[in-house]
N, C-alpha and C positions, 0 to 999 in steps of 0.2 A: 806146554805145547803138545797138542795130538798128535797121534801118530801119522796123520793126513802130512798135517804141516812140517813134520819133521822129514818126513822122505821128499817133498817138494824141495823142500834144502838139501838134499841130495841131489835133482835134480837141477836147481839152480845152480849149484854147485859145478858140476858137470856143462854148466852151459857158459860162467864163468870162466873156466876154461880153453872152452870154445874160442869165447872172446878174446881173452887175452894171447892165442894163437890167430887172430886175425880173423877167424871165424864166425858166423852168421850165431847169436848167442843161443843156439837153441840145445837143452840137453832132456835126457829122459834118462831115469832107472824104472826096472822091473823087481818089483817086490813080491815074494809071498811068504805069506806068515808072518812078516816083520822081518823077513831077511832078501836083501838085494842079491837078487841074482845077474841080472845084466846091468851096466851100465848101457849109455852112451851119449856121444854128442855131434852136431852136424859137423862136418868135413867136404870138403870139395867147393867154398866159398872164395877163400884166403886170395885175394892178390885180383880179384875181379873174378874168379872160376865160378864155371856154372853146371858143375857136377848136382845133379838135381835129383838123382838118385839114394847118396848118403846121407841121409835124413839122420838125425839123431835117435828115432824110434826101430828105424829100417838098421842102425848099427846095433843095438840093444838087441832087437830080435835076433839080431844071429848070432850074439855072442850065446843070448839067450840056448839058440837051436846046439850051443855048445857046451848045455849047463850038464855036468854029471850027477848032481844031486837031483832024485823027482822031484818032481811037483805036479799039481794039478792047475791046467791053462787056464782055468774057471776061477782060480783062486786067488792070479795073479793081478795085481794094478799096475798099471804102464804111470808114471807120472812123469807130464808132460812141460817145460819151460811155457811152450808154444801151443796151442790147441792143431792137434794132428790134421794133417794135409789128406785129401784124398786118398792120396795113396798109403800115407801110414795107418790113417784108420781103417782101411780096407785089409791092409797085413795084420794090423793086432784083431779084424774081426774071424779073418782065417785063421789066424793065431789060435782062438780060442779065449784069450785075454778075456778078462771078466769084469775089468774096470777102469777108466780114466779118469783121470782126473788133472788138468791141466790149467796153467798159471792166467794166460793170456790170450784174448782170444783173437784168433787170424781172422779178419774183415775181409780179406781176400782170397782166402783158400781155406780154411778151416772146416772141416765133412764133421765134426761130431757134434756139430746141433744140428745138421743136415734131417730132413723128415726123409726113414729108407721106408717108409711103406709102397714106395713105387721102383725101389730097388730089385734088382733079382733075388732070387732066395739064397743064395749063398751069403747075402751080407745082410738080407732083408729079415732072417729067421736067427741070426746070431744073437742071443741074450747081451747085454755089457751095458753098465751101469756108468753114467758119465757125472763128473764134478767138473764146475767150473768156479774159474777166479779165487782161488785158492794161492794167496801171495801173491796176486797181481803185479800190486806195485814195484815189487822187486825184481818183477822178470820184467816190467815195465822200462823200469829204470837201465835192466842191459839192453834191452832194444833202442831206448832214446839213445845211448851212449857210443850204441852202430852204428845210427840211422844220422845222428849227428856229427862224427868224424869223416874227413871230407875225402879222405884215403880208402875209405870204403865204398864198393861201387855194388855189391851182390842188393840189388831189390831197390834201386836208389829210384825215386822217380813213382813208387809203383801206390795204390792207395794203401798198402800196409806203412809202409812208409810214413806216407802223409799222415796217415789217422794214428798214427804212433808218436809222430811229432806235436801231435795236435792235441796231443793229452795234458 
């Protein structure tokens, strides 16, 4: 196993979690060197909640903003359950973060295949290196397992959803 695939099992892991707390199964770790500095995973789902804020990327960077060990932001990989939202790819590009690399990819909201050459230059001139579908199938596998329990309501209805069912 590479080291790619190995820390996505970290963040699968982490989105695991997620689920089994009622939650939308999304998780991320922050790696560098080979050593996990942040966790995290989505929160503000559970029970129908539409806390849209706590993203599992958006938890990770601030555990991150609370790492005591240096590092270098350029040298860090965000590994994603979920292919980052707008807004978390906007944070790990202000971050500094140097690389993603994420499992599954959001048909509805997903920014890192996004083309930012028409972006402003704070997000449009950021370097970061992006992987996709890297264990798919298994982050696959916890979103069918959301999307399919009928007590679940966070995205029900939505084309994530559907195109998730449809696999």
């Amino acid at each position: 196993m590479d080291r790619d695939e190995h820390f996505m099992g970290e963040a699968l892991a982490e989105a695991e979690i997620a689920l089994a707390q009622g939650e939308f199964p999304v998780g991320c770790v922050l790696v560098h060197r080979n050593r996990v500095l942040a966790r995290g995973s989505r929160t503000g789902t559970a029970g129908g909640g539409g806390n849209e804020i706590d993203h599992a990327e958006i938890m990770a960077l601030r555990r991150l903003s609370e790492a005591e060990a240096p590092f270098e932001p350029e040298a860090v990989t965000a590994y994603c359950t979920l292919e980052p939202c707008l807004m978390c790819f906007g944070a790990l590009l202000i971050a500094g973060i140097g690389r993603v690399v994420y499992a599954f990819e959001d048909v509805m909201g997903g920014a890192a295949a996004l083309d930012r050459s028409h972006w402003s230059p704070l997000y449009r001139e950021r370097a970061i290196a992006v992987r996709s579908g890297l264990r798919r199938a298994e982050s696959l596998a916890l979103f069918k397992k959301f999307f399919s329990d009928p007590e679940k309501h966070y995205c029900r209805g939505t084309l994530l959803a559907a195109y998730t069912l449809e696999q």
